[in-house]
TORPA-4810 file (N, C-alpha, C, O; in nm, 3 decimals):
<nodes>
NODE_1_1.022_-0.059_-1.120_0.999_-0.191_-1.064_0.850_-0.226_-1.061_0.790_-0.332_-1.076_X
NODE_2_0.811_-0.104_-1.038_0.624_-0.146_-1.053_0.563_-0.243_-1.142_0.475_-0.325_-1.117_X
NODE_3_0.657_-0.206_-1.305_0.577_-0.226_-1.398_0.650_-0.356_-1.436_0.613_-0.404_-1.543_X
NODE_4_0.718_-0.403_-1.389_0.771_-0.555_-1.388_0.677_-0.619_-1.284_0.637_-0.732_-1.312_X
NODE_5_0.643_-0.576_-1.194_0.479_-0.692_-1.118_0.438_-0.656_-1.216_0.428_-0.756_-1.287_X
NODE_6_0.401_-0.563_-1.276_0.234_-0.523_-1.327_0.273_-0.628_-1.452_0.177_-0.696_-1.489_X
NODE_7_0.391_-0.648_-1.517_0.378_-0.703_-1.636_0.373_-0.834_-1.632_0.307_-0.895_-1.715_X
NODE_8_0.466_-0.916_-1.501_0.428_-1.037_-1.437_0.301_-1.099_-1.418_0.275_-1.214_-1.454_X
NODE_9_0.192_-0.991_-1.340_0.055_-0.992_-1.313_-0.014_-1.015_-1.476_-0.099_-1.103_-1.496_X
NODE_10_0.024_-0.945_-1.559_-0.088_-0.952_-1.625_-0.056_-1.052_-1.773_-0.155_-1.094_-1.834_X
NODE_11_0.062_-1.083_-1.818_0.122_-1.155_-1.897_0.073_-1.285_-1.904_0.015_-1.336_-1.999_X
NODE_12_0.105_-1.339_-1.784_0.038_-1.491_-1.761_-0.108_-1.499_-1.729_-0.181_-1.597_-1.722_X
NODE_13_-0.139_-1.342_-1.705_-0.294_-1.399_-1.606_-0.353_-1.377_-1.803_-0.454_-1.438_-1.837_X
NODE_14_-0.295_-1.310_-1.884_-0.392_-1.295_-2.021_-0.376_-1.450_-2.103_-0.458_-1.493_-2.184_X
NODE_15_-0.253_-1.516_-2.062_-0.253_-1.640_-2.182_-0.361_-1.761_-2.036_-0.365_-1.881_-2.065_X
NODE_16_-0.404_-1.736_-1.954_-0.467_-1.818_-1.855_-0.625_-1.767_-1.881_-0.701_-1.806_-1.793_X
NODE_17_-0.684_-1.691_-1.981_-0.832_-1.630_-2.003_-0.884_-1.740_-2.035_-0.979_-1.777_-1.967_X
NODE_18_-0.844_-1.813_-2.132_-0.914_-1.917_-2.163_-0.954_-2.061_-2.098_-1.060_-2.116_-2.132_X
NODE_19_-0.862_-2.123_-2.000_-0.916_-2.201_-1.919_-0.827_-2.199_-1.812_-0.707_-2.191_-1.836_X
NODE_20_-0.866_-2.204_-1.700_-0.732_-2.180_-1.601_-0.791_-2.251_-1.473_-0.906_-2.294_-1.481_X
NODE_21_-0.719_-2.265_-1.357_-0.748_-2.328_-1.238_-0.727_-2.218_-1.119_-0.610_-2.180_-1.118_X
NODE_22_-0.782_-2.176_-1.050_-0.752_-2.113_-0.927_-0.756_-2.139_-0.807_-0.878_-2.155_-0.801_X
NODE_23_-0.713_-2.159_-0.682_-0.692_-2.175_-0.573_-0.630_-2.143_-0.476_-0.516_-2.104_-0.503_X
NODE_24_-0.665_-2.142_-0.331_-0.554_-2.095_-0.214_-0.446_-2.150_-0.167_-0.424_-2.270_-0.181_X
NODE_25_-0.382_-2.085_-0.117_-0.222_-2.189_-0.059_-0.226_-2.084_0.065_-0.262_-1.966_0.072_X
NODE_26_-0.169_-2.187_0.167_-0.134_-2.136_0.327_-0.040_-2.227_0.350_-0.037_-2.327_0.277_X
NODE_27_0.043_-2.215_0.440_0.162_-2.312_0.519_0.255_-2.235_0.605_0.253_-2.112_0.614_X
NODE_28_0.338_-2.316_0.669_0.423_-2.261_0.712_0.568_-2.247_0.677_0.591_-2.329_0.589_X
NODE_29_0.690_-2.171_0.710_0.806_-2.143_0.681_0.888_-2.120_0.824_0.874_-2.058_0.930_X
NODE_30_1.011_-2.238_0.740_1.145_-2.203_0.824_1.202_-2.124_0.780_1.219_-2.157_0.663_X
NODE_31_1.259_-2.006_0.802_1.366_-1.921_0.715_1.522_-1.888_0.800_1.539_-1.875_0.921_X
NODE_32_1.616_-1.881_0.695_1.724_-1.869_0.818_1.806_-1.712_0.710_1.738_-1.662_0.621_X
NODE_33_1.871_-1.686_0.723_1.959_-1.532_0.633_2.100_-1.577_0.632_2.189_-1.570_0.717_X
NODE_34_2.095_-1.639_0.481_2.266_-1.663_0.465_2.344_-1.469_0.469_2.301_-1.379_0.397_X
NODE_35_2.442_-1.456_0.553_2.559_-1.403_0.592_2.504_-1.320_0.765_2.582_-1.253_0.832_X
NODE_36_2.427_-1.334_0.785_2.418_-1.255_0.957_2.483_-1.337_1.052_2.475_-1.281_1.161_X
NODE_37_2.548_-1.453_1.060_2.646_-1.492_1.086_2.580_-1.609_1.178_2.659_-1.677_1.243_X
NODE_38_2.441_-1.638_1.189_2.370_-1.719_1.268_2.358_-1.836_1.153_2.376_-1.808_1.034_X
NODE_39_2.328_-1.962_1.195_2.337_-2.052_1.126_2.183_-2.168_1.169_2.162_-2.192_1.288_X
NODE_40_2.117_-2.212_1.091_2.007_-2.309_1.086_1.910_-2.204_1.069_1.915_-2.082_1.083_X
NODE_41_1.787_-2.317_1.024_1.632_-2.210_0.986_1.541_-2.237_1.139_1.470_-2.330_1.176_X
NODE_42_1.572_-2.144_1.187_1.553_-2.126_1.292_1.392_-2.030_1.342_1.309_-2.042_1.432_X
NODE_43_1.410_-1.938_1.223_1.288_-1.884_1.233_1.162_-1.920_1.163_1.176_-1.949_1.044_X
NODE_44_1.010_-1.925_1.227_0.955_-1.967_1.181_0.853_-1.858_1.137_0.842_-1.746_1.186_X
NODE_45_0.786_-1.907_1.040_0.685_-1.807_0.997_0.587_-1.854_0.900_0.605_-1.969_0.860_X
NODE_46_0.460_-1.772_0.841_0.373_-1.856_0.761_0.379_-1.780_0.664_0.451_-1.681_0.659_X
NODE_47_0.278_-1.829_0.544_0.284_-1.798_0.434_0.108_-1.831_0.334_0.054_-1.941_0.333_X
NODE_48_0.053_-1.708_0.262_-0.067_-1.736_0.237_-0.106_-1.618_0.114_-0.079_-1.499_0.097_X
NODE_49_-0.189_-1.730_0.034_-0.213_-1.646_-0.087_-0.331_-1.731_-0.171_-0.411_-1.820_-0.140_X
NODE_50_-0.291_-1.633_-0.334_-0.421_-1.710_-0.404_-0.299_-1.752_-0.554_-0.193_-1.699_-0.586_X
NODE_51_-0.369_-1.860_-0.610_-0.271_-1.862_-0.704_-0.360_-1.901_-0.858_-0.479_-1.925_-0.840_X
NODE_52_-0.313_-1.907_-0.993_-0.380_-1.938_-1.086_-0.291_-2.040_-1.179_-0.168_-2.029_-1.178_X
NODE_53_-0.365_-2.154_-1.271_-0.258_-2.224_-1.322_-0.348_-2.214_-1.459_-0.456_-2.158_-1.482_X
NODE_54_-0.247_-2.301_-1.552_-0.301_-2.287_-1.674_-0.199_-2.450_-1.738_-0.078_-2.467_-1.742_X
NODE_55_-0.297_-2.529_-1.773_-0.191_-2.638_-1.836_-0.154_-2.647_-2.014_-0.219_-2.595_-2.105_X
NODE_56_-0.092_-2.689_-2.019_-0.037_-2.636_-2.151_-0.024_-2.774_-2.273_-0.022_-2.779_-2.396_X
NODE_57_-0.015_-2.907_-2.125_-0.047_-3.027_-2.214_-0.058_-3.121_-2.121_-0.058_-3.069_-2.009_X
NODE_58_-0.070_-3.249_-2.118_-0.081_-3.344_-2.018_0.029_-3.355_-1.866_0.021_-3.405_-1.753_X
NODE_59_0.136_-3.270_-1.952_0.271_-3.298_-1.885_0.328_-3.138_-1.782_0.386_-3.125_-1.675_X
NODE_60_0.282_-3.058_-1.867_0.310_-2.911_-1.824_0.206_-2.819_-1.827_0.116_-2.813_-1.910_X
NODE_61_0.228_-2.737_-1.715_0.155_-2.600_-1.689_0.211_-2.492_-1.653_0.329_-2.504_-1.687_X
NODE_62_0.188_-2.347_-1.582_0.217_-2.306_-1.547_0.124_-2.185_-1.461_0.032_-2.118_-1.507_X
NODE_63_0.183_-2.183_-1.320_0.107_-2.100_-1.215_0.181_-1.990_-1.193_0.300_-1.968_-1.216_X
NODE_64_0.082_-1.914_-1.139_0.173_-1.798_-1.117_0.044_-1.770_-0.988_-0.076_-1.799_-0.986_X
NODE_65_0.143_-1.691_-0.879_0.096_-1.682_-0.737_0.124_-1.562_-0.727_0.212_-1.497_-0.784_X
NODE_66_0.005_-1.519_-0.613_0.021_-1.396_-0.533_0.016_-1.408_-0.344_-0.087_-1.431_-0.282_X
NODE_67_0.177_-1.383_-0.271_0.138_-1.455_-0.161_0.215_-1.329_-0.046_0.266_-1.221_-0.076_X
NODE_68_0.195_-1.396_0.095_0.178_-1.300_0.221_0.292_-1.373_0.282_0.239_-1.446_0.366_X
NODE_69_0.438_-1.395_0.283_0.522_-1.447_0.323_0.623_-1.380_0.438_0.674_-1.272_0.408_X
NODE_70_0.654_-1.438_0.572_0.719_-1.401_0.681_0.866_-1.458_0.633_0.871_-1.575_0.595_X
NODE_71_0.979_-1.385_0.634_1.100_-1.436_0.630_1.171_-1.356_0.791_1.115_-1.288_0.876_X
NODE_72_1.299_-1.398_0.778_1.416_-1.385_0.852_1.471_-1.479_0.925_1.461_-1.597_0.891_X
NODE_73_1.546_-1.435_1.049_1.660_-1.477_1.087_1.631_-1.475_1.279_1.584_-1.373_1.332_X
NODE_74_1.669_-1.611_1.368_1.633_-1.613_1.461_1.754_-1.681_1.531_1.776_-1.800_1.507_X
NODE_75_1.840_-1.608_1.623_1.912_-1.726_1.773_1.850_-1.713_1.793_1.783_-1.619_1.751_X
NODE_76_1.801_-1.825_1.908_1.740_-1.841_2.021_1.828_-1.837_2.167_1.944_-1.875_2.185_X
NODE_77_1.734_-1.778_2.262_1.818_-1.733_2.354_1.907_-1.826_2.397_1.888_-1.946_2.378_X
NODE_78_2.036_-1.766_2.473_2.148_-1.867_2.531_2.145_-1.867_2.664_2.047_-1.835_2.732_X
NODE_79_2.294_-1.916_2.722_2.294_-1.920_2.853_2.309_-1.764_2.963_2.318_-1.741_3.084_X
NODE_80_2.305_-1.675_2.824_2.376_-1.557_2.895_2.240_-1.433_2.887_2.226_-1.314_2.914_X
NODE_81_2.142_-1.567_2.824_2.022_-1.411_2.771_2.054_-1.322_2.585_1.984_-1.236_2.532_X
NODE_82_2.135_-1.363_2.552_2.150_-1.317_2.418_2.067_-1.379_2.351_2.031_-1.491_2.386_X
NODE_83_2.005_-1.301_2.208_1.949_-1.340_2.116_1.947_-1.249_2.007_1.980_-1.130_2.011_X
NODE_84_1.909_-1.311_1.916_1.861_-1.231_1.765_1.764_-1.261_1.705_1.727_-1.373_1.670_X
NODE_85_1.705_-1.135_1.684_1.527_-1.158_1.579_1.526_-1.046_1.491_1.543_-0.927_1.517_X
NODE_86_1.491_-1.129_1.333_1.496_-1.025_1.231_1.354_-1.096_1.161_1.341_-1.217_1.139_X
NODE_87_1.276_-1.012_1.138_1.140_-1.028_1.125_1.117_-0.946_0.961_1.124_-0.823_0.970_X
NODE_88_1.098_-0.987_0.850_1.072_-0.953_0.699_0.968_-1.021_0.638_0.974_-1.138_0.600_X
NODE_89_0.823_-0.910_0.625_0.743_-0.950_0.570_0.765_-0.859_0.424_0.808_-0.746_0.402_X
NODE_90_0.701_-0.999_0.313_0.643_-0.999_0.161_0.547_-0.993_0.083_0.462_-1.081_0.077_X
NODE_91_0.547_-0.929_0.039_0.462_-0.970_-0.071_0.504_-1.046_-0.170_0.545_-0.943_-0.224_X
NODE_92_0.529_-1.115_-0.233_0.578_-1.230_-0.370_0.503_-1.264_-0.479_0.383_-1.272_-0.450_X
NODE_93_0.521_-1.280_-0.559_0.516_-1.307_-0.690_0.578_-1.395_-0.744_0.681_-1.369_-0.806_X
NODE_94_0.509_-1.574_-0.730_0.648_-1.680_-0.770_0.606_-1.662_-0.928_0.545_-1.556_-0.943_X
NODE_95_0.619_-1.719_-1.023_0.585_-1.778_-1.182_0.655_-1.901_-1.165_0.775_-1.896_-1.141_X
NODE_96_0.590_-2.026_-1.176_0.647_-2.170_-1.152_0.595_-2.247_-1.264_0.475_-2.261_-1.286_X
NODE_97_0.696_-2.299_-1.341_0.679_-2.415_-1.433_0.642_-2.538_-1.386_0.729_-2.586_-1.312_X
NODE_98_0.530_-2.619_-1.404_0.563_-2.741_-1.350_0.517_-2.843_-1.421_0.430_-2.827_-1.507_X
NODE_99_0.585_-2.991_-1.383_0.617_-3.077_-1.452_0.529_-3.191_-1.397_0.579_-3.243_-1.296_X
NODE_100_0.413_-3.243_-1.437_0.317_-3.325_-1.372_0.391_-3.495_-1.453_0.383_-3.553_-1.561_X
NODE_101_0.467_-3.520_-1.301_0.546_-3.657_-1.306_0.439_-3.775_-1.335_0.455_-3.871_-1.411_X
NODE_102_0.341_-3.750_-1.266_0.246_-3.876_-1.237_0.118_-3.822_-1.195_0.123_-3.704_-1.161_X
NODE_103_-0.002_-3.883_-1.188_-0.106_-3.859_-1.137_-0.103_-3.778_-0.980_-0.179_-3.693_-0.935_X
NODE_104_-0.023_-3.820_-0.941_-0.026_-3.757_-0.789_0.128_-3.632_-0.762_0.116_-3.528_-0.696_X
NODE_105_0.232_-3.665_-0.814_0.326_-3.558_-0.803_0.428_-3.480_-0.936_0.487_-3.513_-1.039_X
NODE_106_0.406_-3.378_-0.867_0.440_-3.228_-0.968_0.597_-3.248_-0.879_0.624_-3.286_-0.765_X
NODE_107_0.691_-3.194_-1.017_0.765_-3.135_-0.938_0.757_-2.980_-1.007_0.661_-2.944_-1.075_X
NODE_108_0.869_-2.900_-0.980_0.774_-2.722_-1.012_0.932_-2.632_-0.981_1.019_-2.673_-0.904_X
NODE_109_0.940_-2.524_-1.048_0.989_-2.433_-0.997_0.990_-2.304_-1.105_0.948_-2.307_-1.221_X
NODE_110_1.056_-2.181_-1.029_1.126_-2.060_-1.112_1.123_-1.962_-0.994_1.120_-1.969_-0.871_X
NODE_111_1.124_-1.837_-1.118_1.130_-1.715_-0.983_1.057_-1.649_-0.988_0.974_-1.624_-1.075_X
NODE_112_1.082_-1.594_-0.860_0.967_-1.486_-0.803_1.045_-1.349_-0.747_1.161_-1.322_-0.716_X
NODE_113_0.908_-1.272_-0.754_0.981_-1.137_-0.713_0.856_-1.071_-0.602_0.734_-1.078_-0.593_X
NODE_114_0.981_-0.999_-0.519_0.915_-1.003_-0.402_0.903_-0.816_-0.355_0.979_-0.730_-0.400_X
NODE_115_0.811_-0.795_-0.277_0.849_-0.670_-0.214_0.773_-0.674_-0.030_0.675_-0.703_0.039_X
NODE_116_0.923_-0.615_-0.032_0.927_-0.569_0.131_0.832_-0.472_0.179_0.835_-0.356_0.139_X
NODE_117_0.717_-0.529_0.296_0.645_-0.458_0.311_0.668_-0.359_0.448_0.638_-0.242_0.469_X
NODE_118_0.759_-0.496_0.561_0.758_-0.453_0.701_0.868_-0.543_0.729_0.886_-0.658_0.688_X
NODE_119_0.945_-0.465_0.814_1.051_-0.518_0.880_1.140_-0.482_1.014_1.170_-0.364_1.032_X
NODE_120_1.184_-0.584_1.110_1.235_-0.542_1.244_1.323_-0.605_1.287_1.335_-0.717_1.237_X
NODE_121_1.397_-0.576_1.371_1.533_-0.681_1.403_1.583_-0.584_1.512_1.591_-0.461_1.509_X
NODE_122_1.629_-0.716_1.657_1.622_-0.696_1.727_1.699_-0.799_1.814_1.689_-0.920_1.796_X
NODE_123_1.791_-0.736_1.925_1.872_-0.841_2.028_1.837_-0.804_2.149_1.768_-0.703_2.167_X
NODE_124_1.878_-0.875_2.242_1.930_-0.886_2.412_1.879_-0.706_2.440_1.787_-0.681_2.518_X
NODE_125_1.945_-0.609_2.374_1.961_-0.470_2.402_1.862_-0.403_2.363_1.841_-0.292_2.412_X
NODE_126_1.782_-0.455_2.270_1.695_-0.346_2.202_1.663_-0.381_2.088_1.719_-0.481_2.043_X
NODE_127_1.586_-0.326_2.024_1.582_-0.293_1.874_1.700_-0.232_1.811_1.754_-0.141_1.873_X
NODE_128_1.760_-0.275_1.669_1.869_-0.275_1.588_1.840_-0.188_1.476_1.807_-0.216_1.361_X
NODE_129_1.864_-0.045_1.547_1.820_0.098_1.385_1.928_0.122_1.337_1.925_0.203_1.244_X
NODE_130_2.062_0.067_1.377_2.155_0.100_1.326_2.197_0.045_1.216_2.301_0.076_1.158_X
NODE_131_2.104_-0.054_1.176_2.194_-0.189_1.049_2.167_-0.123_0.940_2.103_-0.018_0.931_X
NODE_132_2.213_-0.181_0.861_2.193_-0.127_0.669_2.022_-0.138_0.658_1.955_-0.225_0.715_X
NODE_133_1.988_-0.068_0.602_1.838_-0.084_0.540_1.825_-0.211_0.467_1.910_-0.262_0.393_X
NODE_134_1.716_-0.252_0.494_1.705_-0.375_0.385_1.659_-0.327_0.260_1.631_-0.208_0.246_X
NODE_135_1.649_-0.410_0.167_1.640_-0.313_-0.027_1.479_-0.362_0.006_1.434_-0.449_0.080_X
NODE_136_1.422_-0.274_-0.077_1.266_-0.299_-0.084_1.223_-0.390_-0.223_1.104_-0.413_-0.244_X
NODE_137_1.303_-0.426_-0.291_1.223_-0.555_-0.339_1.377_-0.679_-0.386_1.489_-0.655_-0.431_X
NODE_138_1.321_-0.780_-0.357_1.386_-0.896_-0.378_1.358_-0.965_-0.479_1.238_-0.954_-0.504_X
NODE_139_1.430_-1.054_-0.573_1.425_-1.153_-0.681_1.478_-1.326_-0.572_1.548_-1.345_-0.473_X
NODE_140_1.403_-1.404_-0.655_1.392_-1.505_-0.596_1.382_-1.652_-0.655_1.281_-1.694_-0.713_X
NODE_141_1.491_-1.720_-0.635_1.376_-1.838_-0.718_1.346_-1.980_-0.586_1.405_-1.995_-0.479_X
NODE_142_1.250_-2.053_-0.639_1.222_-2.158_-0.555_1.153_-2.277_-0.653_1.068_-2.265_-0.741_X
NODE_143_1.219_-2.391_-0.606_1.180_-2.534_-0.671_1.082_-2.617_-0.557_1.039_-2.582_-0.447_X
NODE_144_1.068_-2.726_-0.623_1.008_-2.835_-0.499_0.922_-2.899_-0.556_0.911_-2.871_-0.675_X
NODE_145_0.845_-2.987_-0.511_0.781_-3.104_-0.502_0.630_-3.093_-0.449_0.624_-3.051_-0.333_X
NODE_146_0.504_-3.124_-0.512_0.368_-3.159_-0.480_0.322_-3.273_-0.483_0.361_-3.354_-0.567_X
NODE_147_0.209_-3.310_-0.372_0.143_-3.454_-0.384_0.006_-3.411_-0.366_-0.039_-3.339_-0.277_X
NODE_148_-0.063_-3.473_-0.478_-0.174_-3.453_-0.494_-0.295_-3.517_-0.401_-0.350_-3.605_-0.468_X
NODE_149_-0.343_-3.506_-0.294_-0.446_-3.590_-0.179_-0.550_-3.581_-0.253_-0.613_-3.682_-0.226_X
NODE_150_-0.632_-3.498_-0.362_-0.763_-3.533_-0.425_-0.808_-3.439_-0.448_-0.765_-3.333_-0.404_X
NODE_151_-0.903_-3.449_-0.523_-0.922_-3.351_-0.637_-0.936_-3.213_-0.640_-0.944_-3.134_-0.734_X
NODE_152_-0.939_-3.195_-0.479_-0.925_-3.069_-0.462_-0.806_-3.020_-0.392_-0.775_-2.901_-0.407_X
NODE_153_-0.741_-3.092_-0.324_-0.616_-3.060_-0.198_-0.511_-3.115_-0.274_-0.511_-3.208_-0.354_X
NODE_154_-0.402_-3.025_-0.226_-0.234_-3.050_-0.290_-0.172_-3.030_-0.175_-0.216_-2.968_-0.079_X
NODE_155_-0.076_-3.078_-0.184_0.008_-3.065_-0.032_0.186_-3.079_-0.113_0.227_-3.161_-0.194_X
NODE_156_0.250_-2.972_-0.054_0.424_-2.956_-0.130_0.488_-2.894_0.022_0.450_-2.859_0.134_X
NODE_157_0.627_-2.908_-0.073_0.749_-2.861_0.039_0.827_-2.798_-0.096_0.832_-2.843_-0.211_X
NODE_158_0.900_-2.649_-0.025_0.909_-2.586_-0.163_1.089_-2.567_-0.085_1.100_-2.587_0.036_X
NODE_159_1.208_-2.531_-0.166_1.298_-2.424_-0.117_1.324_-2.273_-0.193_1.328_-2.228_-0.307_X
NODE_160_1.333_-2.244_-0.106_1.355_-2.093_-0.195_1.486_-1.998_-0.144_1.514_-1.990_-0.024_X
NODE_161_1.557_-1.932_-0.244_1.651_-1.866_-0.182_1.643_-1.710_-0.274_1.572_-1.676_-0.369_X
NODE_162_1.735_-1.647_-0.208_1.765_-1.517_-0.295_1.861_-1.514_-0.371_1.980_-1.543_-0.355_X
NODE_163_1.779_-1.460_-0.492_1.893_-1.475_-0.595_1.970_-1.313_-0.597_2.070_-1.314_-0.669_X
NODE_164_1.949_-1.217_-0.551_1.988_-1.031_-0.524_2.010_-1.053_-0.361_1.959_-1.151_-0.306_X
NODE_165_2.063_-0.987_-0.311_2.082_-0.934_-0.194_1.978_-0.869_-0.126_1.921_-0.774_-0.178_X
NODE_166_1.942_-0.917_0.006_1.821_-0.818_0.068_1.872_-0.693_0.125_1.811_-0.590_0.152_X
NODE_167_2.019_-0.729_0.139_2.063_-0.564_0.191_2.204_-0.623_0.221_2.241_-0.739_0.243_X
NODE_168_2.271_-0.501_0.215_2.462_-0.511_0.249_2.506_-0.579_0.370_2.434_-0.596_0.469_X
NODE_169_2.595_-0.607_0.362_2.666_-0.685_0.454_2.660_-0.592_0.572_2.669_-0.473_0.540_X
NODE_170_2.651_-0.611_0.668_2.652_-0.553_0.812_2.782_-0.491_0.836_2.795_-0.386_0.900_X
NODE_171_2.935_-0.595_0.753_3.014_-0.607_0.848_3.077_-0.515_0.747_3.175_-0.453_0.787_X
NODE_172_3.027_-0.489_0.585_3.111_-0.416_0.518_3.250_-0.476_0.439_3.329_-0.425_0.360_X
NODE_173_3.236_-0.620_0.506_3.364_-0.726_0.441_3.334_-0.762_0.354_3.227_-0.818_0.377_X
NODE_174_3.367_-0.774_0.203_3.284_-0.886_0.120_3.410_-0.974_0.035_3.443_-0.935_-0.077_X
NODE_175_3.465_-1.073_0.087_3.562_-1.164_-0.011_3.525_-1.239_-0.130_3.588_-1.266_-0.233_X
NODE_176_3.382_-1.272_-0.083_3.292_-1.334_-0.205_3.177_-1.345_-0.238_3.099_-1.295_-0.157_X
NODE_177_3.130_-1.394_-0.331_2.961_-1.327_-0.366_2.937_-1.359_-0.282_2.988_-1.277_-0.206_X
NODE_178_2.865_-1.462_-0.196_2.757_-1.523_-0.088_2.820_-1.442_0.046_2.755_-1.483_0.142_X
NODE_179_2.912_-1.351_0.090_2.952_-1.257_0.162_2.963_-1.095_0.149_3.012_-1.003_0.215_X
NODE_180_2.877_-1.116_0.006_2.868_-0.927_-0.036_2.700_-0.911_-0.021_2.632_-0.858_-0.109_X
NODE_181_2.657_-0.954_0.077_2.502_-0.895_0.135_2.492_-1.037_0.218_2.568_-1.131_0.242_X
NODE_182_2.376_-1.008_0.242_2.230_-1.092_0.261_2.166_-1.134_0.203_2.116_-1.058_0.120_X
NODE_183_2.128_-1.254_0.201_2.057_-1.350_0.138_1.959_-1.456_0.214_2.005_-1.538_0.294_X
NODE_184_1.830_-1.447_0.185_1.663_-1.518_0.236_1.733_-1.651_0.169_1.776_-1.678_0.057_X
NODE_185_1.721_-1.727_0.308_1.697_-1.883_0.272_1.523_-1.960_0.303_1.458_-1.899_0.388_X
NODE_186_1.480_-2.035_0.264_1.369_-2.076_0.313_1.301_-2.202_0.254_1.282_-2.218_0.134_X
NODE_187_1.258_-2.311_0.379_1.176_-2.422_0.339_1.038_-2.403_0.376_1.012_-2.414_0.495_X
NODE_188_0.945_-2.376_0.296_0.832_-2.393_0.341_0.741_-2.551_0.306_0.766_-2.637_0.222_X
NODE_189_0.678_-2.547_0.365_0.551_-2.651_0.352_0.388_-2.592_0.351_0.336_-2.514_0.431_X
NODE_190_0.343_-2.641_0.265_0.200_-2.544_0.228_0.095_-2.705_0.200_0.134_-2.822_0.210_X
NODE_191_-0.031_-2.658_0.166_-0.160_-2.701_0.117_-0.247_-2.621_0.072_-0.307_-2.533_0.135_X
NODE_192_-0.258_-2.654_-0.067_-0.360_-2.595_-0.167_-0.513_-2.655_-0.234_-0.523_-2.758_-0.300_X
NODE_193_-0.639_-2.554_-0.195_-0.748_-2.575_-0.222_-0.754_-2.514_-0.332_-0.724_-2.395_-0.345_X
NODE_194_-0.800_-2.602_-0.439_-0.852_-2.593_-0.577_-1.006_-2.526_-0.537_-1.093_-2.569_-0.461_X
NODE_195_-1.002_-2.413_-0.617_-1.173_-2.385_-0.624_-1.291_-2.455_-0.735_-1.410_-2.424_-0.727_X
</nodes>
């Protein structure tokens, strides 16, 4: 798996030698975990990195990012004191095609691949050591939309989901794909400084 970043990393960053764009991205993220049985993006978290682009003609380019992303899964407490917190930090790797609509908005997407750096989950009782391990690296893809504020600032709203499983079903039931694991949902919103 190493050598799929390493070949990710260096594939695009060699056809980008010749003229390329670089800049930061930060924002924040809702994330929610299709099958833990909780429902809305409930949890919040941020997200921050550096990224590089390369355009290819008036109309298309392509970036490829390196970023610091918080996922999981959050109830919020009830009337009885129950809750749930599942806390999954990333590292990621998107590669995004994008499609420059107009002077001011991109739309963009593909996939990314991710690895699990740190992770915790936790209810009402305690910390939760008993669940399935989560898998240590994830595949991913995410689309969305940019608006360009000026010549240096971009501002987007992205979605992203899992396309692999972050780890087995809890319950051990699986009737159908989107019930044979876990699966990262997530909307983020970011802003990017051109250097």
């Amino acid at each position: 798996m190493k050598k799929v970043v390493v070949l990710l990393l260096l594939f695009p960053l060699a056809t980008f030698a010749q003229k390329f764009n670089a800049g930061i991205r930060a924002g924040i993220v809702a994330s929610q975990v299709d099958g833990d049985t909780y429902e809305g993006f409930d949890k919040a978290g941020v997200i921050a990195g550096l990224y590089v682009s390369r355009s290819f003609s008036d109309k298309f380019s392509l970036q490829l990012e390196m970023d610091y992303i918080q996922k999981g899964s959050r109830m919020p407490v009830d009337d009885l004191n129950n809750y749930y917190l599942m806390r999954l930090s990333y590292l990621e790797v998107p590669l995004l095609l994008q499609w420059h609509v107009s002077n001011s908005f991109t739309l963009f997407g593909g996939p990314s691949y991710g690895v699990l750096i740190a992770s915790h989950e936790e209810n009402q009782l305690g910390d939760l050591t008993y669940m399935p391990a989560f898998k240590k690296y994830e595949i991913a893809a995410r689309f969305g939309l940019s608006y360009k504020l000026s010549e240096k600032w971009t501002t987007d709203i992205r979605y992203c989901g899992s396309m692999s499983t972050i780890r087995p079903s809890p319950a051990g039931y699986t009737p159908s794909y989107f019930e044979n694991g876990q699966f990262n949902r997530l909307i983020e919103i970011g802003l990017s400084l051109a250097f």
